[in-house]
Structures are given as C-alpha cells and as structure tokens.
N, C-alpha and C positions, 0 to 999 in steps of 0.2 A: 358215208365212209366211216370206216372204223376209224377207233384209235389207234392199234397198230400200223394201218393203212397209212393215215394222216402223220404218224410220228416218224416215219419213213421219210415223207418228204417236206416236213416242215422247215422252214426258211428262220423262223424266230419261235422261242417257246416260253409262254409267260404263266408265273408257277406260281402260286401264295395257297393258303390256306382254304383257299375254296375248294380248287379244283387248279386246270390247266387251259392253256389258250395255245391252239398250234393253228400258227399262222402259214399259211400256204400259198403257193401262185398258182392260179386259175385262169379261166378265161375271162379278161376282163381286169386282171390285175389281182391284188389281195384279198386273202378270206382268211377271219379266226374262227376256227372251232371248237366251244366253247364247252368243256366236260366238266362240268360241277359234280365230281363224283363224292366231296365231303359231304354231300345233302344227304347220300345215303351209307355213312358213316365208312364211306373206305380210307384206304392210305395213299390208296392210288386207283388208275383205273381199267380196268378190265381188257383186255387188247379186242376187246368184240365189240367195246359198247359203241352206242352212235353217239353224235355230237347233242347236247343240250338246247344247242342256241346257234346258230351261225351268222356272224357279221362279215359284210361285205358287198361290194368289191370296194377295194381304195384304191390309189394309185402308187402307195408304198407301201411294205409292211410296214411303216411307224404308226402309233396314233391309234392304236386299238387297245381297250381296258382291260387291265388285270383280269381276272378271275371274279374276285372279291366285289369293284367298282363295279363289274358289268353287273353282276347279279343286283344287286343291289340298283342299279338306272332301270334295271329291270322292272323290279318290284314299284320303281318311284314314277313310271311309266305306264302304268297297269296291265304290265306280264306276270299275274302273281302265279300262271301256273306254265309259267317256261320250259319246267323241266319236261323232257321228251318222253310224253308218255306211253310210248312206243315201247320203250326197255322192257 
C-alpha cells in the first residue's frame, strides 16, 4: 500500500524524526506502516513509496513504536537491512 493510500485511512499517525507510522485497521485488527523515509534524506515521503516495515495485527491501535524506537528494535533485533528494498 502506498503512503498516500495508507494516510487516507489511518486511524492514528506516529511522527519523529525518523520517518512516520500510520496505523490502520485491517483484517485482524491493527497494523503500522512503517516509512523511514529520513534514511534516505527526505522531509517527508513520497505519496507512492511502500511501507519499510509493517507491524501487526494488535487488537488496538495503542502500543506500536515511534518511528525512531522501531528502527532502532530493529537493528537490535538483527533486521539490519529493513529497509524495503523494493523502492
């Protein structure tokens, strides 16, 4: 799903410095999708790109990490190469 796609119908949207989390309801309950577009030095992100990462399902939007936090559980995780290299 795009970002434009996803920012249409995101339920909650989690912002820092990394990138962006737009949390959405799905089947199954909640899902964040996960756009780390500061890795590749943007402001923001692109309305085409696909998600980085995707977490989910929960059974509320609460409870899903920043931007910043995920990447980094990422990295501490041994996802050192997360980013979707699809783009």
């Amino acid at each position: 799903m795009t970002y434009e796609e996803a920012e249409k119908r995101a339920v909650k949207v989690l912002v820092d410095g990394m990138g962006e989390a737009l949390v959405l309801e799905g089947e199954g309950g909640f899902y964040a999708l996960y756009y780390f577009f500061r890795l590749y030095g943007l402001k923001a992100p692109h309305p085409e790109e696909t998600p980085d990462w995707v977490e989910g399902p929960r059974p509320t939007p609460e409870g899903f990490r920043d931007p910043y936090d995920q990447a980094g559980w990422l990295e501490q995780n041994g996802y050192t190469l997360f980013v979707n290299e699809s783009k």
